[in-house]
N, C-alpha and C positions, 0 to 999 in steps of 0.2 A: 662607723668611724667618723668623726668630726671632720671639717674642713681644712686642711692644714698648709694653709696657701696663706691664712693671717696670721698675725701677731709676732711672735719673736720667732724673727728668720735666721739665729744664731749669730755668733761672733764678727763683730767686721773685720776683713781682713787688712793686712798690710797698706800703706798707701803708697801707689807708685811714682815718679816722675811725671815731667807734663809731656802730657800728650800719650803716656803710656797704657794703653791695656793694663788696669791690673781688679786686683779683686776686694778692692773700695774704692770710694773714692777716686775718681782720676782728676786730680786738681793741682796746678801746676803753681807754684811760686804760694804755696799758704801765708796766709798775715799779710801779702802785698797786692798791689791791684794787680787787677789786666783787663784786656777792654775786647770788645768785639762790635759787631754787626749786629748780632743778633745773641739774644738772650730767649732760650726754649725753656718753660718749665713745663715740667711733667715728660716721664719717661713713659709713658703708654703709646699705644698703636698710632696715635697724631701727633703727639711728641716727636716721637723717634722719624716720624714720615715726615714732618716737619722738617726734620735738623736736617736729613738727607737731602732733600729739596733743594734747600738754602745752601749746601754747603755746595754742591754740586753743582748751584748757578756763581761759584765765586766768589759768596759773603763768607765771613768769617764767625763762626758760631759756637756757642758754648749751650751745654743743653742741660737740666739738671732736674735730677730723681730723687725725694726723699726718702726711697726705698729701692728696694733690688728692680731693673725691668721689669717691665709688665706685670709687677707682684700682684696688680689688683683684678681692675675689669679687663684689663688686654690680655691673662690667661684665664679667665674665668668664663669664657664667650663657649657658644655651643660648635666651636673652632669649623663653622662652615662657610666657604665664599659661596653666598648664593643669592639671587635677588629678589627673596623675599615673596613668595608665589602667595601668600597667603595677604600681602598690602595692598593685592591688589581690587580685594573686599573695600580697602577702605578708600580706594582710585587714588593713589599714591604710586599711578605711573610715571610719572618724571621720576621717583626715588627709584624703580624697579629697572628702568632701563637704564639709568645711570650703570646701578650694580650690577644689572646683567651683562654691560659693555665689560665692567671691571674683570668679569671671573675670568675670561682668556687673557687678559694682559696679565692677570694675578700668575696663574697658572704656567704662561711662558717662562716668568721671571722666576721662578724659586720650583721646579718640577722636582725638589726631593720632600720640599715640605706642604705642598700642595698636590694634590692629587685630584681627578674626576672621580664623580659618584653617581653613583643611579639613586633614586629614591621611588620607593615604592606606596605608594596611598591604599589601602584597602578602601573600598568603596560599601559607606554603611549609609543603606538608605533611608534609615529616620535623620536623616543630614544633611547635606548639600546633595543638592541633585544632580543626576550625570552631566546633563547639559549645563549646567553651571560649571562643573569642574572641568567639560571637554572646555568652555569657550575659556576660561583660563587660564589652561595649560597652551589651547593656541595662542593667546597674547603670549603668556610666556614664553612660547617658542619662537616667534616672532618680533616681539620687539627691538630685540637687538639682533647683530648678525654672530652668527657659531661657524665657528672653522672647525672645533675641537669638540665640543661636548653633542652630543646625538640630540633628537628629537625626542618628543614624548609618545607612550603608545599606549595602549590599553592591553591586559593580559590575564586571561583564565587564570585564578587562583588556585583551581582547582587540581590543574596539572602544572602550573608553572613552581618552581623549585622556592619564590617569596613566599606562598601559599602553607608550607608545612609545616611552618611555626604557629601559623594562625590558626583561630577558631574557626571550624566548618562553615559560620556564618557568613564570612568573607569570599566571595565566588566572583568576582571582580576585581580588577584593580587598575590602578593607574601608574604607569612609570615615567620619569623627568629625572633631567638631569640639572646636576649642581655642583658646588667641588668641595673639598675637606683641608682644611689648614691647620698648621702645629701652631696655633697662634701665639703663643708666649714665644717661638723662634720667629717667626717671623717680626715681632717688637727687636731683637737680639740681634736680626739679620740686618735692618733697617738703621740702627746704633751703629752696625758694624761698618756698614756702609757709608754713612755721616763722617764717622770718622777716620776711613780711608780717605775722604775727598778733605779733610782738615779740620772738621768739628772737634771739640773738647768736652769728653763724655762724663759728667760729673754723676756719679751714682753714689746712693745713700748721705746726699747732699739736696737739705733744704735750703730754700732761698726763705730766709727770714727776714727780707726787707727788700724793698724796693722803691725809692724816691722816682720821683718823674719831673724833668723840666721841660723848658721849650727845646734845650737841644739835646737829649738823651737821657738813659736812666744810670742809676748809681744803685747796684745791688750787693746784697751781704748773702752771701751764700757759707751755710756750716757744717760741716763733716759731725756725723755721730759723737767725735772725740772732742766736739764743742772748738775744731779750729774753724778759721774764717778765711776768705775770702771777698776782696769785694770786686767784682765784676763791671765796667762801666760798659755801657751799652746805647747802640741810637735806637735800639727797639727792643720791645718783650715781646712775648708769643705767648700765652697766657693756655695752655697745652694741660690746665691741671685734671679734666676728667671730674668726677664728682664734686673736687674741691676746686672750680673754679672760680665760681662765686665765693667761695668763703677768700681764695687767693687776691682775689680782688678789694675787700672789704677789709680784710684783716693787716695784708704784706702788702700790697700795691697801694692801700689803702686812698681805691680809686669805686667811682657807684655800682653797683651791681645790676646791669639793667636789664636783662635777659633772665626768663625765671627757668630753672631744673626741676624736672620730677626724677627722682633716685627712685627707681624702679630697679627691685633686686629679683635677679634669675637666678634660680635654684638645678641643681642637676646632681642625680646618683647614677652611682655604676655598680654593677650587677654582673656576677658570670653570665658567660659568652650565653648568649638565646636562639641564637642560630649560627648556620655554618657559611652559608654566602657572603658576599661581599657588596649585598644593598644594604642602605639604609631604609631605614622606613617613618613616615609623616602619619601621624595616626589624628584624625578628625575628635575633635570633644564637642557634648552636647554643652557647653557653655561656650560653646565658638573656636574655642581657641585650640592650638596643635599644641602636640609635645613629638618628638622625634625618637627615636630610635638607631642609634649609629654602632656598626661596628669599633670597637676601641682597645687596642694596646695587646691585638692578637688573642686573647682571652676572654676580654671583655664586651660587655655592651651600654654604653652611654644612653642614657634618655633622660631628655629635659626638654624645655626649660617652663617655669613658673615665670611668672609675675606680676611681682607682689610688693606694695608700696613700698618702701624700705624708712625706718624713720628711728634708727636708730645710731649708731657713730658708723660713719660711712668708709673705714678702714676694717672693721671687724663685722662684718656682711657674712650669717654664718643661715644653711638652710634649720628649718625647726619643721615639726613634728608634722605638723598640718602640711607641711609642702611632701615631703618623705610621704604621706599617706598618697595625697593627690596625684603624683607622679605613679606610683603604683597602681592606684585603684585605675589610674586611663591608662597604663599600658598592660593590665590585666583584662579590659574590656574588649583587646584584639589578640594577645597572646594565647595559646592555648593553656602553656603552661602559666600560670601565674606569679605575676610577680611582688613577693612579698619585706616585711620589713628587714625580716632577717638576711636574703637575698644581698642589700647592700653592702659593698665592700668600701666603698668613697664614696662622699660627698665634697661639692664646691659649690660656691655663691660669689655672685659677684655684684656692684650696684652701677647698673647701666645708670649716665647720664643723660637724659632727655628732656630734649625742648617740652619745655612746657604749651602744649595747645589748648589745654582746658578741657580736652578729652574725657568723663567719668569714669572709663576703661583703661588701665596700665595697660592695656593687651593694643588697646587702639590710638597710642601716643608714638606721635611720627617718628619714624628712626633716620628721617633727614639729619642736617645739621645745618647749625648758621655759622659764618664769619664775619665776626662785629669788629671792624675794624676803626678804631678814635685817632685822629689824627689834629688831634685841637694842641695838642702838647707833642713829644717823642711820640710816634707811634708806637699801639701798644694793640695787639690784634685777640681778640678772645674766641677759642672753639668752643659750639655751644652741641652738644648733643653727637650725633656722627655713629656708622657701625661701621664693622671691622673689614667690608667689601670694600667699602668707597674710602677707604685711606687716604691712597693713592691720589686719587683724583682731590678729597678734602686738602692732600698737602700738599699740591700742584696750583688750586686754585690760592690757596691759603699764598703760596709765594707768588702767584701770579699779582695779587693784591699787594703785598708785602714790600716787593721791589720799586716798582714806581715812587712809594712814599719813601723810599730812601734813594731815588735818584738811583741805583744803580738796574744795568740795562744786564739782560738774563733773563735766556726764554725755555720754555718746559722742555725735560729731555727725559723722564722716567718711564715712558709709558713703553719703552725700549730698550729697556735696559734688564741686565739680569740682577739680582739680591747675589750679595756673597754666598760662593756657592753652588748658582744655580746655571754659573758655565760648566755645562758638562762636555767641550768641544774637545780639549784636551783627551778626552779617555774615551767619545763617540765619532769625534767629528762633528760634521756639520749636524743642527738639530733638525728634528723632523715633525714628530708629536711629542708633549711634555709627558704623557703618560708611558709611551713606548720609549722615550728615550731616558728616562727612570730604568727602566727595566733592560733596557741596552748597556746603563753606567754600571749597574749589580752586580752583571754580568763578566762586563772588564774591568772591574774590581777582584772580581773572584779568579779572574785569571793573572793580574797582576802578584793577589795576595793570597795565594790558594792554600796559604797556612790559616788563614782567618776562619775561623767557625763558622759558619754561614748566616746563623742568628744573630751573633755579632755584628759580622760583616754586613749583613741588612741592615739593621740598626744604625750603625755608622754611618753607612750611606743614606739614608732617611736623614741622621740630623744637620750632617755637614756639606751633603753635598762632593763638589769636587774639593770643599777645604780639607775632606779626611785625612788627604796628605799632611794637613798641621797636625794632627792623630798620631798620624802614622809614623811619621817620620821616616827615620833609616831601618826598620823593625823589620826585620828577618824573619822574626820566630817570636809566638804568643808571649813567651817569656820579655822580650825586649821591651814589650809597653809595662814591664814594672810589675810591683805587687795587683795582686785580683784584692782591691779594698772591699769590696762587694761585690755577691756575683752579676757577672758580666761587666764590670765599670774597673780599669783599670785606671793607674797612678797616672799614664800618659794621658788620658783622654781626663782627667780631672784638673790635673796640669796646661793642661789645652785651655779647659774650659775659664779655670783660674789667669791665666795668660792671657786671652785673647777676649773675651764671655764676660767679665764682669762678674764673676762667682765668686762670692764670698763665703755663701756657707754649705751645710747639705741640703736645707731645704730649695736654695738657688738651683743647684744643679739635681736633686731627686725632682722637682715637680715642676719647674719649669723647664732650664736647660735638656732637661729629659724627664720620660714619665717614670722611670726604673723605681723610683718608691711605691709605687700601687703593685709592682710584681717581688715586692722585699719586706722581709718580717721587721719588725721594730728592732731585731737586736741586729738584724744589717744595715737597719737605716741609721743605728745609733753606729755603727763601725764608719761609717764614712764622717758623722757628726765628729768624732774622735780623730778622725785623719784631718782636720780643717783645725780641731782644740791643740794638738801636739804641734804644731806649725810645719805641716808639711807643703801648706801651701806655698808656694813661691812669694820669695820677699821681694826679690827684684823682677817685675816679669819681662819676659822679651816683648820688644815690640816684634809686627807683623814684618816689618823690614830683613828683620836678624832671620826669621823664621824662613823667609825664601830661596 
């Protein structure tokens, strides 16, 4: 099956009021100015961590996506918070402790969409040697402090339960821990967030110009339906992810002085391969890992490639040599094999990376830089960055940001939860993010003990304690409306359309939720047809009306 995260993401919807949630476009006063503080472009995982930032220190911010959230690399990632045990080959310890500080403050903030993970190494000795991989795993255990996630251990393959999917060759292993992220909700969580604290969330709006003087910028920003806006601004944030540099050369038309390598990561999915709940890190004799992750209760995720990418950097699709590769390394520890036929999904996405001169895409640093120009309006450019260190990226990114607009506002994320990811109301006070997930499921299921329990997980997974925007006043399964597809009712579509930024099916099958990889074409096309008939909401609620 092809990749189906690009290209035409179907009909735009409705356009709402300013400031409202709706399911295009949020752009307030079309054809007239309005002005802000800041001007974000690019709706991906530093976009969106950006807008929240800024808006949350008291600027005033407008942020803008020429596409659906995180339509590109920010759902395309191998959706793990982890820091990276394998960089540490290339002594890219400052990047590895950063991220490894990151995964507990991640994991506090959003415990429905973040979860712990164990990972398991088979130990194949024409490879890295043990002693190599113990002193490793001890830095890794070690560099930062762990409240939450366990140590690392060593364990018989032989009789340990990771062991039974493997090849008899495997009589060793190694276990670490690291965490799992719904990355495209967390992009969704981060917007939602932005705009509780007063940002203005423009989605499937390009900014097609951008002037710069000594005392701000004057931006043209345009809806799919070719309307306009122009934006006046005393800063950009230049947030575009692959197309930075082209945003800078072409629309800001300002120098390009930092180089990208577009390095595209490849990943298929394959029925379930095992029954546990580790993931597994499998060593390749050309150095590099590929992973093995449980996924979507059925499945199993393994990737990632990487592989120059040199061709239009929105339709990032895997091909045939990556599809074998991926296979042929995790047929070299499976016992059962994994072949081409096996694939049920594929995705690709094109990491943005500092350019180091590196010969190896495998060994090009997943740091980031923030180029910040202040010879004119300041105008701030991300350069590279992964999906751990967001947070901290969009922390420093306004740490910098402020002073050059004279306003005073000091960091305050590292504390706080993602919409959602209060679960106090339904637990009380929190205790572990992984036990108090499994606490909220619980007092869900007693609140709503007509919910189907598959359902009801699911729900609780994507929203958190927002379910109630779900739920509503629903009594009885019947109440959330027609079953448009199974398991996805008119309420939770209408939710997503209201509050989510969802315009079409493939918004909410592949990002807002994975429910397309478990739906035939002629249910994925039933939901397609609930968005074409206008059942979407033309006027949506804001979150105000909804409380």
């Amino acid at each position: 099956m092809s990749e189906p995260l690009a290209g035409n993401h179907g009909r735009q919807g409705p356009t709402s009021s300013a400031g409202r949630p709706g399911v295009a476009p949020v752009v307030s006063a079309l054809g007239r100015e309005t002005s802000c503080d800041v001007l974000v472009v690019g709706g991906g995982i530093n976009g969106a961590g950006i807008a929240r930032d800024l808006a949350g220190r008291g600027l005033r911010v407008v942020m803008c996506e020429k596409d659906d959230l995180a339509q590109h690399t920010s759902s395309s990632s191998t959706k793990l918070i982890h820091g990276g045990l394998r960089y540490l080959e290339y002594y890219e310890f400052s990047l590895v402790r950063k991220a490894l500080i990151e995964r507990e403050v991640l994991l506090r903030s959003a415990p429905h969409i973040m979860w712990p993970l164990r990972f398991v190494m088979p130990h194949d000795r024409s490879l890295r040697p043990v002693w190599m991989i113990r002193a490793g795993l001890f830095l890794y255990d070690h560099l930062a402090k762990r409240e939450v996630l366990p140590a690392s251990t060593t364990v018989n393959l032989r009789h340990h339960e990771a062991g039974q999917p493997l090849k008899p060759f495997y009589t060793k292993g190694f276990v670490y821990s690291d965490g799992w992220v719904d990355d495209a909700r967390l992009v969704v969580l981060n917007a939602l967030d932005a705009q509780q604290r007063g940002a203005r969330i423009y989605t499937r709006t390009r900014c097609i110009e951008a002037r710069r003087s000594a005392t701000g910028w004057h931006a043209t920003l345009q809806s799919r339906d070719g309307e306009t806006v122009t934006v006046s601004a005393r800063a950009v944030v230049n947030a575009a992810g692959p197309w930075a540099g082209q945003f800078l050369r072409e629309h800001a038309h300002q120098r390009d002085t930092k180089g990208l390598r577009l390095v595209k990561g490849s990943h298929i999915v394959v029925k379930k391969m095992f029954d546990h709940p580790m993931a597994y890190i499998f060593q390749n004799p050309d150095k590099r890992i590929i992973f093995a992750i449980p996924y979507e209760q059925d499945y199993t995720l393994i990737g990632t490639t990487d592989v120059e990418h040199k061709g239009a950097i929105g339709e990032a699709r895997i091909d045939d040599s990556e599809i074998a590769y991926l296979c042929e390394q995790a047929s070299r520890y499976f016992a059962k094999p994994v072949t081409r036929a096996d694939v049920v999904w594929t995705y690709a996405g094109v990491r943005p990376l500092l350019d180091d001169a590196s010969g190896d895409p495998s060994a090009v640093t997943r740091d980031y830089l923030l180029d910040l120009d202040t010879s004119e309006a300041p105008l701030l450019s991300v350069w590279g960055g992964k999906i751990t260190t967001f947070r901290k990226l969009a922390e420093e990114a306004a740490d910098r940001l402020c002073p050059a607009l004279g306003h005073q506002g000091g960091a305050w994320t590292s504390g706080q939860h993602l919409p959602g990811g209060d679960l106090s109301s339904y637990i009380g006070a929190a205790q572990r993010p992984d036990t108090d997930f499994e606490r909220f499921d619980q007092s869900l299921a007693d609140r709503h003990p007509w919910l189907p329990p598959a359902l009801r997980r699911r729900l609780a997974r994507n929203y958190g304690s927002r379910v109630d925007l779900v739920l509503g006043r629903a009594q009885q399964l019947s109440d959330l409306g027609e079953e448009v597809a199974p398991h996805l009712r008119e309420a939770e579509l209408r939710y997503l359309c209201n509050h989510e930024w969802a315009g079409s099916a493939d918004d909410v099958l592949w990002r807002r939720t994975k429910l397309g990889l478990h739906m035939t074409p002629e249910q994925r096309q039933a939901v397609a047809t609930w968005f074409e008939r206008g059942s979407a909401p033309t006027e949506p609620a804001t979150l105000a009306s909804m409380r």
